[in-house]
Residue, then its C-alpha position, 0 to 999 in steps of 0.5 A: x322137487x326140493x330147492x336145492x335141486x331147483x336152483x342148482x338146476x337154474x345155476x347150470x343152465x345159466x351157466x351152459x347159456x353164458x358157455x355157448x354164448x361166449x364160445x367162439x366157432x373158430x377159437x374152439x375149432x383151433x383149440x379142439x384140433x390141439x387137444x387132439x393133437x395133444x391126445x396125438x403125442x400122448x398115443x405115440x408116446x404110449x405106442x412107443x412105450x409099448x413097443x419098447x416093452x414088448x422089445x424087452x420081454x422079447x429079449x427076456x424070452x430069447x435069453x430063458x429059451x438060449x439058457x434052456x439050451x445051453x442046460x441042455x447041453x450041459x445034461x448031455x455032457x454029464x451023462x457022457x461023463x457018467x455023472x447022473x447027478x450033475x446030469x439031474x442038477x443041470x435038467x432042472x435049470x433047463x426045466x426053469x428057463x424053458x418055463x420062464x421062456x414059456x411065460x415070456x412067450x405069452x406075454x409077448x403075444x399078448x403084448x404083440x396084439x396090444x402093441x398092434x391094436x395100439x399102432x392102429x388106434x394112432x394112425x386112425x387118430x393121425x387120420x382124424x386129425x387131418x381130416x379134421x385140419x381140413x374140416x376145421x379151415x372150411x368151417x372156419x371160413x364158413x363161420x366168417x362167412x356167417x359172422x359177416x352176413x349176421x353183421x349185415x343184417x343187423x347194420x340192414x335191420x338198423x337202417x330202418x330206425x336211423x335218423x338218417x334214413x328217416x330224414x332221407x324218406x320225409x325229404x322224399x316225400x316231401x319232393x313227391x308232395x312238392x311235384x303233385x301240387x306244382x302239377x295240380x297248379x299246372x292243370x289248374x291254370x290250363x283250365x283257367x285259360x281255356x275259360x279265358x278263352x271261351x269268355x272271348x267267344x263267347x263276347x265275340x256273339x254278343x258283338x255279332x248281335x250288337x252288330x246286326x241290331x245297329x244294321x237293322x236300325x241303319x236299314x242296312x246288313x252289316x257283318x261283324x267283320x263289315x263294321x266300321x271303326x268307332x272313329x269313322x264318319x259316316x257314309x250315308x248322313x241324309x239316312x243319320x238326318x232322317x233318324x234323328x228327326x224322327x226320334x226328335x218328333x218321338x221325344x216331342x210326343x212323349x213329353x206333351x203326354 
């Protein structure tokens, strides 16, 4: 393949790709059903054409086929008159119109079957045409139809790389983050006072015990909840007397040791 043929095949192509790139669907509808209306007045005006010539050889043949007759006639009237020449002179005009009249005919017969074929090549175009107006009214609103839909999908497909939608989502985000550690906090906490309270029960024992200890040393069976306050005196001070002396006489025993 020579390089003529490469780049002039490369120039078309490029040209065809910015042809349909730049070609507008409702522009080249409209401009479409012009040409065909153009095509339209160019056949009527043929058709018109046609009819009028055929009008003429039409005449044309009625005038050789009436001067046929009328040398006809005039033959006749010479051979009355006993005049063969004159008779002669006038069947040889009539022979000359009747095959001028004969010619014109099949003209006009061919003319008749053009003239025909002509008439129903334009009421096919005049058909065409509108259905083709109709066509052009529902393609060209399924074409807006498309053009916006292509729009939205471009606006939609955008979307996703605006700044604003960005921002939008990192701030969703953010507020879901937010929520999960405020309610990891909030659980946090409830455990922490659920230890807060078993710590209580759990002194409460050792007072129990502390309690029973000093019931035993006081001879005695006290209930936490039987203990007296800190401040109150006791009721039984001959026992307290007898416990103090003996750990005075334990005290005595250990420092003479």
């Amino acid at each position: 393949m020579g390089l003529f043929d490469r780049v002039s095949r490369l120039l078309r192509a490029n040209v065809n790709d910015a042809v349909s790139k730049a070609e507008d669907p409702e522009k080249i509808l409209e401009q479409s059903i012009m040409d065909m209306q153009e095509d339209l007045v160019q056949m009527r005006q043929a058709v018109a054409g046609a009819i009028a010539s055929k009008k003429r050889v039409e005449q044309q043949e009625e005038k050789a086929r009436s001067e046929a007759n009328t040398w006809t006639q005039r033959a006749q009237l010479a051979l009355q008159k006993g005049d063969e020449t004159l008779a002669r002179e006038a069947l040889v005009r009539k022979k000359t119109y009747a095959e001028t009249a004969a010619s014109l005919k099949a003209q006009l017969d061919q003319q008749s079957v053009s003239v025909e074929s002509l008439k129903r090549s334009l009421i096919g175009l005049e058909g065409k045409i509108s259905e083709y107006k109709t066509k052009k009214n529902m393609l060209k609103a399924r074409a807006s139809a498309a053009k916006a839909n292509e729009k939205l999908q471009k606006t939609v497909g955008n979307l996703s790389t605006n700044s604003s939608v960005g921002a939008f989502e990192r701030m969703e985000e953010k507020i879901l983050d937010m929520e999960a550690r405020g309610q990891a906090a909030a659980e946090l906490a409830g455990a922490d006072l659920e230890s807060q309270f078993v710590s209580l029960e759990a002194g409460g024992d050792v007072e129990s015990e502390l309690a029973a200890m000093k019931a035993q040393l006081t001879g005695g069976s006290v209930t936490q909840e039987a203990l007296p306050p800190a401040d109150a005196q006791p009721m039984d001070a001959p026992v307290d007397a007898v416990v103090d002396s003996e750990l005075e006489a334990l005290k005595l025993e250990l420092d003479n040791l």
